[in-house]
N, C-alpha and C positions, 0 to 999 in steps of 0.2 A: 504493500500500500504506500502512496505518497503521501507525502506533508499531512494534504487535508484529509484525511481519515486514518483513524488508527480501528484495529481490532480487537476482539478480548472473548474468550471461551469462559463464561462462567453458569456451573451448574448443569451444564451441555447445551446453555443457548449461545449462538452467535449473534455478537451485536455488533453492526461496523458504526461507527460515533462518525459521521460524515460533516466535517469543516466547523465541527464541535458546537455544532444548536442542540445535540442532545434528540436527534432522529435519526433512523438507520432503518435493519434489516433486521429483524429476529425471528429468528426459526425455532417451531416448534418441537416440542422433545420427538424425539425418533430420528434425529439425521445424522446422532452420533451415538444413540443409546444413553443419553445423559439424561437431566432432568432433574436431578439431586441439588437442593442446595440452591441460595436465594439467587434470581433472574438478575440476570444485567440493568442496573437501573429502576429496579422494584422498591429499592429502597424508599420512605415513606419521604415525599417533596416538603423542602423548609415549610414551614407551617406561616401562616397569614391567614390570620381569624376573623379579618372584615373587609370592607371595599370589593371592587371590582375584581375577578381574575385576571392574575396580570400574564403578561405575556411567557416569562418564565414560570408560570404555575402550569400554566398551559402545555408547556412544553414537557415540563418535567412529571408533573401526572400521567398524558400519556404516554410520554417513555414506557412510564415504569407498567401501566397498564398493560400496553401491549406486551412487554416482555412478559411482563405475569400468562399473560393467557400464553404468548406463547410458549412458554417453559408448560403449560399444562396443570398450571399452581391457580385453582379455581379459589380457594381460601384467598389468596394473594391480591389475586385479580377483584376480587370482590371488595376487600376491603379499601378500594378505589374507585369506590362507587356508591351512590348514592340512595342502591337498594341492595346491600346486601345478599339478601334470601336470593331474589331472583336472577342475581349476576352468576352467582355461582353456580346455580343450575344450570344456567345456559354455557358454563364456560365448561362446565365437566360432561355437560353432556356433547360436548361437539369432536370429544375422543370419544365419549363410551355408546353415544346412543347416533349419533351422525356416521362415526367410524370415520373422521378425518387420523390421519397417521403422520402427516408429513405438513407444515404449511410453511409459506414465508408470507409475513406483514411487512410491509415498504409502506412509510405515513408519505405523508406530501405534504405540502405545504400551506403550514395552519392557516386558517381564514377568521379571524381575531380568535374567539376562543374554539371554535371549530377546527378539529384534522382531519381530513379526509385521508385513508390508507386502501392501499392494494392488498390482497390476498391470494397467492400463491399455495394451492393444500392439492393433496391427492387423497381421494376416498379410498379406502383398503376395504373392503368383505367378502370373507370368504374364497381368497386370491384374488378375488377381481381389483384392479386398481385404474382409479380413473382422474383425470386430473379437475381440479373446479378451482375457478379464477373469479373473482369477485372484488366490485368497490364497496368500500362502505366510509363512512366516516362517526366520530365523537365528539361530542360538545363536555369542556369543562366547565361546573359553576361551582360557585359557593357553597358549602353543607348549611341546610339549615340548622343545626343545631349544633352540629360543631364547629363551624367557620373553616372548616378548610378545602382547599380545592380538590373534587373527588369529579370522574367521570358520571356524568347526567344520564345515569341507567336507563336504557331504550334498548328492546329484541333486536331492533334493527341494526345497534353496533354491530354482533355476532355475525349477520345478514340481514341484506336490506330491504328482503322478501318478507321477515321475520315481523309481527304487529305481534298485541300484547296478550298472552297466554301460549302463542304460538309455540310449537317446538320444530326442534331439526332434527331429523330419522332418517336414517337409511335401511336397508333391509328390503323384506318380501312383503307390499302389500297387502291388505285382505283382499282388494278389488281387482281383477285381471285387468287388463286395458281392453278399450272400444276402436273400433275405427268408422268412426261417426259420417257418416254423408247425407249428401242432400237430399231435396226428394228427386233430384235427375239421376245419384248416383256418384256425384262428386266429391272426393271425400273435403273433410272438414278439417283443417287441424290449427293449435294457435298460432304456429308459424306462417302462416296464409294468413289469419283472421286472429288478430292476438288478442283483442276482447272477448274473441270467443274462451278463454282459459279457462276463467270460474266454470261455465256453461256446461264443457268438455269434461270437467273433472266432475259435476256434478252428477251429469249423465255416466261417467263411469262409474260414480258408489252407484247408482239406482239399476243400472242396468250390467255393468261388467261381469258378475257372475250368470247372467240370463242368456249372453251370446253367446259363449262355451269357448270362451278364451283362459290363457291361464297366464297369472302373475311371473312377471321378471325379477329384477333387481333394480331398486330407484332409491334416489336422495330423494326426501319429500317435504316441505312444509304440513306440521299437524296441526291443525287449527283447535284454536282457544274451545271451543262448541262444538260437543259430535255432534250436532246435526250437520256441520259446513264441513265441505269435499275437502280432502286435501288438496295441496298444490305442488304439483312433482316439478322437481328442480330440474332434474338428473337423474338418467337414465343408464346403470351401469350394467346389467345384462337384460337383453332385449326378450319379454315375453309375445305371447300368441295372443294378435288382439280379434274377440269376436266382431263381427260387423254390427254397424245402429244405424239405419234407415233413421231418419230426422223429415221432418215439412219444412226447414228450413230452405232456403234457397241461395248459393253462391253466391248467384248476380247480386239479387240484393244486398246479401248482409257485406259482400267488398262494398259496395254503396254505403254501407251505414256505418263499417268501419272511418271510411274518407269521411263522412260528415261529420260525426265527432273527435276527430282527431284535430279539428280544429277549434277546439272549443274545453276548457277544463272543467271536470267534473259536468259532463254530458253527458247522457245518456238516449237512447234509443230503441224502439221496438216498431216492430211493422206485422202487422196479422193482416188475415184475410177474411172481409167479411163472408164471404158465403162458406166458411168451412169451419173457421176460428183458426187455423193453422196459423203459427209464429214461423214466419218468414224472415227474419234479422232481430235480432239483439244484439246491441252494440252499447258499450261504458268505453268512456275517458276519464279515468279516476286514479288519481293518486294512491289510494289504498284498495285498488283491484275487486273496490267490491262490486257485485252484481245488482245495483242501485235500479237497474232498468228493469226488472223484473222482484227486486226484492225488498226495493228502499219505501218509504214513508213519506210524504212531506204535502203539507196543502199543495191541491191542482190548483188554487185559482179561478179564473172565467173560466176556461178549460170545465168545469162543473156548471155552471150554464145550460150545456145541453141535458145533463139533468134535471136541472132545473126548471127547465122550460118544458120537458117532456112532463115532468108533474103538473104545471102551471096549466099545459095543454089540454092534457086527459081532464083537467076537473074546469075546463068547460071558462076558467079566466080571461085567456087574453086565445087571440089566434094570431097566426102569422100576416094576416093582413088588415088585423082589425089596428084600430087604433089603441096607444098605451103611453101613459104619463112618463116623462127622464125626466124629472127637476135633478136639481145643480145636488141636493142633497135631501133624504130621508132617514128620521131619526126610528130608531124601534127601541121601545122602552129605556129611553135616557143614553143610548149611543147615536149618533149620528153617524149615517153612511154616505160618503160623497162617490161622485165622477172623476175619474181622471180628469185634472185640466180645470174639473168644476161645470165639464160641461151639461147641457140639459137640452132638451129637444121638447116641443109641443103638437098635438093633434099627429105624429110619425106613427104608422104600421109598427106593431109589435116585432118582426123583422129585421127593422132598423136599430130598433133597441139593443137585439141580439148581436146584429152585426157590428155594432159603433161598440159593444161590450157597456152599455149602461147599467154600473148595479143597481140603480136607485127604483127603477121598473119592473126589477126584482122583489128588491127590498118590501117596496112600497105595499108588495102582493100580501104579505107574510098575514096579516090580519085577514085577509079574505081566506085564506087555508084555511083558517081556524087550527091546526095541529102539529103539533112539532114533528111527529111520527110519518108525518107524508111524505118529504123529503127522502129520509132511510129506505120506508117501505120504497119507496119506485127505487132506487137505488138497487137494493133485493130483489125486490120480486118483477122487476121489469128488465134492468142489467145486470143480475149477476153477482153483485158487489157482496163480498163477503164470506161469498157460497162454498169457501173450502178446494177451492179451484186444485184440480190434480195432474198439471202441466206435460211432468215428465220428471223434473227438477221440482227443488222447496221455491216457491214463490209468497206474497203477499200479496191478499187477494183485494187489497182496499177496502176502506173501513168509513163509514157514514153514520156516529152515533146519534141517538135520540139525543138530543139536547135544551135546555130553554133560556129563555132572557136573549141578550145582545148574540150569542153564541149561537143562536138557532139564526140569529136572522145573518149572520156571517157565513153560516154551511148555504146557504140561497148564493152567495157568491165565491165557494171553494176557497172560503177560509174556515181560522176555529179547531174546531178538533179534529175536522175530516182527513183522512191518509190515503195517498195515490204515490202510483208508479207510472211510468211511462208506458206499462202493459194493460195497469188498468183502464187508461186513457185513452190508449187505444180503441181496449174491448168494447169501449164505450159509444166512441165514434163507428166501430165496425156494428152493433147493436143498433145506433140512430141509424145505419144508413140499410141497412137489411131489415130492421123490425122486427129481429130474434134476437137474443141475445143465446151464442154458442161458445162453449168452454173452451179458451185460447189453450192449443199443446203444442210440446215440440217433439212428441213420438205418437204416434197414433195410436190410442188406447187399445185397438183389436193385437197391442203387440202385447201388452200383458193382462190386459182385458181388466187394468182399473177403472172402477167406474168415473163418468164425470160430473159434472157441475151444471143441475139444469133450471132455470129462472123457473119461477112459478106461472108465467105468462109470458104475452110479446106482449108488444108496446098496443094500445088501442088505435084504432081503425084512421086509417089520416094523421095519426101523429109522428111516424117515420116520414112522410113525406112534406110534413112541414117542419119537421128536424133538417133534414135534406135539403131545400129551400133556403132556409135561413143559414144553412153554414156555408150553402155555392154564393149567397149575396156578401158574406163574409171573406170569401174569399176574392168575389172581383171587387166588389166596392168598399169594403169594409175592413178591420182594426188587420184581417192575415191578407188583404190586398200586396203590398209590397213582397211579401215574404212568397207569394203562390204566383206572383206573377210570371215566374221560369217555368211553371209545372202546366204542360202542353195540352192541349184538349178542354173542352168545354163540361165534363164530366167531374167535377172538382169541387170541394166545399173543404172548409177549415173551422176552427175558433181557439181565439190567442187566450194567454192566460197569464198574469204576472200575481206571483203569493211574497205578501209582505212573510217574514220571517224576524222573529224575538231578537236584537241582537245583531243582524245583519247589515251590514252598509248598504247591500241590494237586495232588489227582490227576486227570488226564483223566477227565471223562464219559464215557460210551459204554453208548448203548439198541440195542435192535433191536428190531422186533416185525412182525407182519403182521394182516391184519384181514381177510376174506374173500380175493380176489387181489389186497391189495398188501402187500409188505413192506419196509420201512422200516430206516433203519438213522443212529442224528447221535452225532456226536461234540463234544464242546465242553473246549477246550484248559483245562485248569487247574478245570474246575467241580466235582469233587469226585465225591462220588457219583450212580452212573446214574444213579437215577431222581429223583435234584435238579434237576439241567440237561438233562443230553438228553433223558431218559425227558417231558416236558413236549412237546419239540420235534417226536418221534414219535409222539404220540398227536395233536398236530393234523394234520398229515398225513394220518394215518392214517384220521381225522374225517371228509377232506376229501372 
């Protein structure tokens, strides 16, 4: 070595000390048979009980961090941390339960209190050895209770795959693997289609023993929840995967991949009204969850067409009668406004829906007479709630009985009510067929579960002035801009923005359908529908 780096074997880790900031290279025990005796640099960092982390805490914490875990001194490593219990588990299980044997960590170059490092390991089981390369990075802070600078305890140090319960395992699955395809016959994998990951692995617990395939060898992510799929890293002997027939569709779902890749924390679904088949599921999400099919959160206007399809049947308002927008209406002591503030006089009921006026809404809530009218058409006309049995674990949206300001908030998909981008869909596929059909993405004659069936269709004339109002929606009205790419005259939408507790913006939320497909994205914190989703749903829709 020259000048700028010296070396040093201690304990059988190798640490090269590069131009002396106190970062290098340490290799895990197994590359000399060593591992005895305290790591390179583990020593415990001068102590400073208050202020900021300074730059030298930083540095020297995770030194000694890293050599700790690399020496395989999980006690070590932990007590450089902020949690304890959970460092050490994760630091001892990534020899005992991952079956890493080999690694090298290379930090880089801290980012104030942040270092981001390379990982260099080969997995050993069983003879097989396979090499696994990975970034991750650590934040230093201040203990609360002892003032000194320890690593800010996150799964993700370990790996960046890793969220919180999560574990690292390698070994023989219980699940064989699937080889999932379309309904043309093409197969599906996350490589092609990378949001499809959750989807793939979820359909491999439900179905991988049913194809008559048989388990390999894999690194996997074990999730916090046995109900949620693993998620396989790596792949170290290759098993037999049975075939899964899916209703999903290539074309579209690369379409809905591109659309929300533009977009963070996006989501997407596309079904097809005359069958309920899920045609694309697509997420853009930092924490890989399956939001599009699993998540929660107020639809918005987006609930409108519920809304209106209650309003309908009991005989209120019609599509071309006339119906008050004032600027704002109060229901018991809250006040509900217009966007903008605006209000419309002597307009077709049509217009209301199209321009997204809640107050036309609002206004009705006294004429219901009932808080349960809402929910019930929800239920017993779309589905909402019914235990939907997909293929995969989905949520099947939720519309409870409610009263006070909260009943009159669910008339405009706020309050308690909980939607996905699949429920919204079903909803939109339901207004424009007049059945509501249980969304899948395997076709129940494959294990003959039963599905999800409304108590009724919608009443007589009220799909077709659903249908009406959401095509005037779409050329003249609030998803005008957003539909104006999507070709044909066959088209209806309705935009949807959900204030959120706490948020700087409000969730997006489009819907819309185009001949037989309809579409439905949500995008967390984007603002108004047709800024963020309403884009997301017209390429789809495209496709």
């Amino acid at each position: 070595m020259n000048g700028a780096a010296k070396g040093a074997i201690v304990g059988g880790v190798f640490l090269a000390m590069v131009g002396g900031a106190g970062y290098g290279v340490y290799s895990l025990v197994g590359d000399d048979g060593g591992g005895a005796g305290e790591p390179a640099g583990s020593a415990r960092p001068a102590r400073q009980t208050s202020g900021p982390v300074t730059d030298g805490e930083t540095a020297d914490t995770a030194r000694a961090f890293l050599a700790a875990w690399a020496s395989g001194d999980a006690g070590a490593a932990a007590e450089l941390t902020n949690n304890e219990q959970a460092a050490r588990t994760a630091v001892a299980d990534y020899t005992s339960a991952a079956y890493v044997s080999k690694a090298v960590i290379t930090p880089g170059t801290p980012e104030g209190t942040t270092v981001p490092f390379k990982v260099e390991a080969e997995i050993s089981y069983q003879g097989t050895v396979k090499p696994l390369v990975y970034d991750s990075r650590l934040t230093v802070v201040r203990g609360v209770s002892t003032g000194k600078a320890l690593v800010d305890w996150q799964p993700s140090v370990i790996h960046p795959q890793l969220q919180q319960g999560d574990r690292l395992r390698a070994g023989t699955p219980a699940s064989p693997p699937v080889k999932a395809v379309d309904r043309h016959g093409k197969e599906l994998t996350a490589e092609l289609y990378p949001s499809l990951g959750p989807v793939l692995e979820a359909l491999r617990k439900t179905y991988g023993e049913k194809t008559g395939g048989t388990p390999g060898v894999e690194l996997w992510v074990e999730p916090a929840t046995a109900d949620a799929p693993k998620r396989t890293l790596m792949t170290l002997v290759e098993g037999k995967a049975g075939q899964l027939e899916t209703v999903l569709d290539a074309d579209v779902q690369a379409a809905a991949e591109k659309a929300v890749a533009g977009r963070a924390e996006a989501s997407v679904v596309a079904v097809q009204p005359s069958t309920g088949n899920i045609l694309a599921v697509a997420n853009h999400r930092r924490d890989g969850f399956n939001a599009a099919m699993q998540g929660g959160r107020a639809p918005g206007s987006t609930m409108k067409i519920v809304t209106a399809a209650m309003l309908l049947e009991k005989g209120l308002v019609a599509a071309d009668r006339p119906a008050q927008c004032p600027a704002s209406a109060t229901w018991e002591g809250k006040a509900f406004r217009n966007q903008d503030g605006f209000s419309s006089q002597g307009q077709p009921f049509s217009n209301s829906f199209a321009k997204s006026c809640n107050t036309a809404f609002i206004s009705l809530i006294d004429d219901v007479k009932d808080n349960g009218a809402l929910p019930a058409t929800a239920k017993d006309a779309f589905g909402i709630g019914l235990d939907w049995k997909t293929g995969i674990p989905s949520q099947d949206g939720s519309v409870p009985v409610t009263s006070g300001p909260a009943a009159a908030a669910e008339y405009i998909g706020q309050g308690a009510i909980r939607m996905n981008p699949l429920n919204i869909a079903s909803i939109t596929a339901t207004a424009r067929s007049g059945v509501f059909r249980q969304p899948v993405l395997v076709k129940a004659s494959l294990d003959g579960r039963p599905l999800a069936t409304a108590a009724r269709s919608l009443a007589p004339g009220v799909s077709a002035q659903l249908v009406k109002m959401m095509r005037q929606t779409a050329t003249s009205g609030t998803a005008a801009s957003a539909m104006a790419s999507v070709g044909g005259s066959d088209k209806g939408a309705k935009t949807g923005s959900a204030e959120v507790d706490g948020a700087a913006s409000p969730d997006s939320w489009f819907t819309g359908f185009s001949g037989d497909v309809a579409a439905a994205a949500m995008v967390e914190g984007g603002g108004h529908g047709a800024d963020a989703a309403g884009p997301i749903v017209a390429q789809v829709l495209n496709s």
